[in-house]
C-alpha positions, 0 to 999 in steps of 0.5 A, a space after each residue: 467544236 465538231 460532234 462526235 462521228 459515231 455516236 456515243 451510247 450507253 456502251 460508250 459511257 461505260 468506258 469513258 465517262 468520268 462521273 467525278 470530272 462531270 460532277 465537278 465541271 457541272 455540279 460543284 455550284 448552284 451556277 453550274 458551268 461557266 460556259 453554260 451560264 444559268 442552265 443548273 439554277 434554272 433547272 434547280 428553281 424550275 423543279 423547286 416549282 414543280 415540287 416545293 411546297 416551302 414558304 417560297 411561291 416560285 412564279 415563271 417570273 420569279 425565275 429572274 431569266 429570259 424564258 419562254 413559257 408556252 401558255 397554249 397548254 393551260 393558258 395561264 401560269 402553273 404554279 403547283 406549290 408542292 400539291 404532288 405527292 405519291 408513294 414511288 418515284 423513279 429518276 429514269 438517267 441520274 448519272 452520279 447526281 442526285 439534284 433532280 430529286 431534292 425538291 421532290 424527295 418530301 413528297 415520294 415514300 420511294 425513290 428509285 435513282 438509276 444510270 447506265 453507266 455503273 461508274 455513276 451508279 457507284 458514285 450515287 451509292 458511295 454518296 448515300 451511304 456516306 462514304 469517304 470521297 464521296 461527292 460534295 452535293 452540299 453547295 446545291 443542297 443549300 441552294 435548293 433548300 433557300 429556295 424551298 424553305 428547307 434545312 439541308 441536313 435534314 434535306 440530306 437525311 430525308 433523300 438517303 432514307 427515301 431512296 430504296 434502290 440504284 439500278 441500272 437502266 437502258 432507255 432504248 429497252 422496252 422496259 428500261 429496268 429489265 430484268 426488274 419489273 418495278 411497280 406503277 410510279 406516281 412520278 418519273 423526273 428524267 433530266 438530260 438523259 434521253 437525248 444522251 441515250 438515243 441515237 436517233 427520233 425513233 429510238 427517243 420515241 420508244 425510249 419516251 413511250 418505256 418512260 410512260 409505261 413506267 407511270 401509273 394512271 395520272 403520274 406525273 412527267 417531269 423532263 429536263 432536256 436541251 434542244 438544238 444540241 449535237 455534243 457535250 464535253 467533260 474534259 476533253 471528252 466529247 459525247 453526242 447529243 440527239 438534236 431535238 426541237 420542242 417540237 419533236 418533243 410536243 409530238 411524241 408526248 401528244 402522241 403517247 396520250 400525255 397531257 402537257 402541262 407546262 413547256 418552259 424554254 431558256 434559251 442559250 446565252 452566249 452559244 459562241 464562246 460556250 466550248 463545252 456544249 452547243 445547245 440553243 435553249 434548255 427545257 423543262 416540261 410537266 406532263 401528265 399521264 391519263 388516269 384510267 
């Protein structure tokens, strides 16, 4: 499978993405898509980690899968047992979904979803407002919720009570949410988005440096992206993805002042008969913005 030849913006988006094929392609269960193997449930207990503080003590080896944890950072495994908390967070590239903040949603008083495409946004916001034909999230709300030792509809509850806004954002702006100022957050999750979004390492350098500045001191980074990856496709749709190796990743952060806490890899598990994408290992990261 070829990538795109020109490469798929925001702009793209717009007019091509369809947020409801994504959501049932990638979404519809806890396994996520067949080709992609475990990538949604190691997503979903790498963030239960980070977040729950729920009965269940989610080590790395816990995960149950073939990752690679970069112990250089802090030298032993973090384990962070829900100790996060904070007044606002803000999910910086939610598409229509609202899996990247399930876990969290307990520990913010605010949460702020956000896409480029309005399409998305619409879905999000035909969702919390329970509107017929919204999508289906139950499936990943009980998983999350066995993992972090919650009641989904309580869960469920908890998150469309939480989140105050849906805005549009673009990543390549200096202030992503412009004209909107929002406040300093304690938290930004930012999950397959940037790479997505940014043609190229520079535009992901000053999109990253727009995520930072939307953190108060000593907020919390938490990213999940792919590396080696140059396409994805919904349907039959393709979209181009900007390659990124860890260590693009390492020195943009390192070089914005952040602290890299934790840099969990899983790599791919059978690249050559996956026909929806071409990654090589997905990534979560936890990073710390300095406290002033």
């Amino acid at each position: 499978m070829s990538e795109p030849t020109t490469f798929t913006e925001g702009e793209f988006y717009e007019g091509h993405f369809d947020s409801r094929a994504y959501a049932k392609n990638f979404y519809s269960c806890p396994s996520g898509q067949a080709d992609e193997k475990n990538f949604l449930t190691f997503v979903l207990r790498c963030l239960s980690r980070v977040f729950s503080a729920g009965k269940q003590s989610l080590s790395i080896e816990s995960l149950g899968l073939n990752v690679l944890l970069f112990r250089d950072y802090f030298g032993t495994n973090v384990c962070f047992k829900g100790e996060h908390k904070g007044k606002l967070l803000i999910d910086v590239g939610s598409g229509p979904s609202i899996h990247s903040v399930l876990s969290a949603c307990d520990h913010y008083d605010e949460i702020v979803l956000s896409d480029f495409a309005s399409n998305n946004r619409r879905e999000i916001e035909k969702w919390l407002k329970n509107q017929e034909g919204s999508l289906d999230w139950k499936p990943v709300l009980q998983y999350v919720c066995e993992l972090d030792g919650k009641i989904p509809s309580k869960l469920e509850a908890t998150l469309k009570q939480r989140v105050k806004k849906v805005l549009k954002c673009d990543v390549r702006l200096e202030n992503p949410f412009d004209p909107h100022t929002l406040e300093p957050a304690d938290c930004v999750i930012t999950s397959l988005c940037l790479e997505a979004a940014c043609k190229d390492i520079q535009t992901y350098c000053r999109a990253l440096h727009g995520l930072t500045k939307l953190l108060g001191p000593g907020g919390l980074l938490v990213m999940i992206g792919v590396l080696g990856e140059s396409f994805y496709k919904v349907d039959e749709q393709l979209f181009s993805c900007l390659r990124l190796s860890q260590d693009n990743i390492k020195e943009v952060l390192s070089g914005l002042g952040l602290s890299i806490h934790e840099f969990t890899i899983l790599p791919a598990a059978d690249r050559q008969n996956n026909a929806v994408s071409d990654f090589e290992a997905i990534f979560h990261l936890v990073a710390r913005k300095p406290s002033e």
